[in-house]
N, C-alpha and C positions, 0 to 999 in steps of 0.2 A: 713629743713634738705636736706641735696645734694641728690641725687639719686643713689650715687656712693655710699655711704656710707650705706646707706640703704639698696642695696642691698648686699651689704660685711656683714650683721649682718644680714641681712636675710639669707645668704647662712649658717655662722658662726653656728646659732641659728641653722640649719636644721642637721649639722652635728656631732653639740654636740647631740642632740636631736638622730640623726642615735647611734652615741657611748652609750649612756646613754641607750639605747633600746634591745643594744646587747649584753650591759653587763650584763642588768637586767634578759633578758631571754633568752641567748645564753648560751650554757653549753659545757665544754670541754669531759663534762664527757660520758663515754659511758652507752647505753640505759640497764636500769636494769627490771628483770621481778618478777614478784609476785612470792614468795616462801614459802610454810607454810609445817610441817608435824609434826609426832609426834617421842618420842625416846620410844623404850622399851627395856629393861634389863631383859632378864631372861623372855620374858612374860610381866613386870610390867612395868605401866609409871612410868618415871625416871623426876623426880621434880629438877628445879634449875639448869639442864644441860646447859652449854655453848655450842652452835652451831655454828661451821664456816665452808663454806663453801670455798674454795681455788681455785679458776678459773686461768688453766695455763695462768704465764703472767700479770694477775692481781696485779694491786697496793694496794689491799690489799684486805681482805676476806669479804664477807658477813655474817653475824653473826647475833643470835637470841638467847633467854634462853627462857627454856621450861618453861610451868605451873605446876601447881600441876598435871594437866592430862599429861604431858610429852609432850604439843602441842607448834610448836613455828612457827614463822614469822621471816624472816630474812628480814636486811637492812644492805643496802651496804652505802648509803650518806644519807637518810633518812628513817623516820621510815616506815617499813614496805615497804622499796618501791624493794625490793629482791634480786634478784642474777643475773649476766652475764649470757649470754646463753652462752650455750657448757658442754662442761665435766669438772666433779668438783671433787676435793680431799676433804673428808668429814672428821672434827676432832670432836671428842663429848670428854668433857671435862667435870666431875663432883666431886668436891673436899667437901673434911669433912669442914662443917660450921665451920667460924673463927667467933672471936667475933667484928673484924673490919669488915668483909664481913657483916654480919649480919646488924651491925650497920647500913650501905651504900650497898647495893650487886651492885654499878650500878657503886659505883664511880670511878673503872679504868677500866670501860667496852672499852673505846676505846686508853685507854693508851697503846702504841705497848710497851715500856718498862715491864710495870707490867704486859702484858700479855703473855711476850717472859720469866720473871725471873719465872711465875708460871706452865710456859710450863717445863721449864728446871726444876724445883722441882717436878714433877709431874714423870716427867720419870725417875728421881734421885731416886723415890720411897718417895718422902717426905721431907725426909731429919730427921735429928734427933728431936723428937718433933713439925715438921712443919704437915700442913693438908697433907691427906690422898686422894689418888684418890680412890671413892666410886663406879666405873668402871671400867672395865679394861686398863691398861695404855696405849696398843698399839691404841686404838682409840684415845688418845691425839697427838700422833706425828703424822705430813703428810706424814713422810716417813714411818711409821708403822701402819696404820688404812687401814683397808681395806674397809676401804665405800667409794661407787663411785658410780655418779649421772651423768644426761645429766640435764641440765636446758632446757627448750623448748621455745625458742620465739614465737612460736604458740601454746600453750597448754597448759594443767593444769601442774602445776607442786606443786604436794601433796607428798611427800615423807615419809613411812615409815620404818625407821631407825631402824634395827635391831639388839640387842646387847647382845653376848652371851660369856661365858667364854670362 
């Protein structure tokens, strides 16, 4: 084999090798930090609450559903991997069980459609015969909730979310 050639596939070979390295573990994405806490209502943990967290600017929210203890972990591109540092607009969302949600509670967890038509039915107060928000509504919308957080790049960030009439 020529040498000329050889070293054209050796260089060829190093650069696909450079692309394939950087695709694999270069990320566009901006650095997320661990986020967990709990919601209470009234005093009571609030089971099956939808958690999102809204970082001005953000391409979209970090989000989490609470347990039966009202405790949750938010993920923004992976699980549990949490929330943008800085100040967060906080929406807590908890609607009357449907029998499709039941069914699936998970299955349009990140559809932005199914979760922009259940924002707008939520503040609509339901709608005729649709679920019921089992919380007060002004925590469902970002322009009407009034929970606000700092995320911390250096620090714990536990948050307990307080929810009252």
């Amino acid at each position: 084999m020529n040498i000329r050639i050889f070293t054209r596939i050796l260089h060829c070979m190093a650069g696909l090798s450079l692309v394939i390295m950087t695709g694999c573990g270069g990320s566009d994405r901006p650095a997320t930090y661990p986020v967990s806490g709990s919601v209470l209502y009234n005093g009571e943990p609030v089971a099956g609450a939808s958690v999102s967290f809204w970082a001005e600017g953000a391409a979209r929210a970090a989000t989490g559903v609470t347990t039966a203890e009202g405790k949750f972990q938010l993920s923004m591109y992976d699980l549990n991997d949490g929330a943008l540092a800085g100040s967060q607009t906080i929406t807590v969302l908890k609607m009357e069980a449907s029998k499709q949600a039941a069914a699936d509670p998970t299955k349009n967890m990140n559809d932005a459609a199914a979760a922009a038509e259940m924002m707008a039915n939520v503040q609509e107060g339901g709608g005729p015969g649709g679920p019921k928000s089992l919380i007060p509504k002004a925590y469902a919308g970002k322009d009407t909730t009034s929970l606000q957080e700092t995320v911390s790049a250096d620090g714990e960030n536990t948050f307990i979310l307080q929810l009252t009439d």
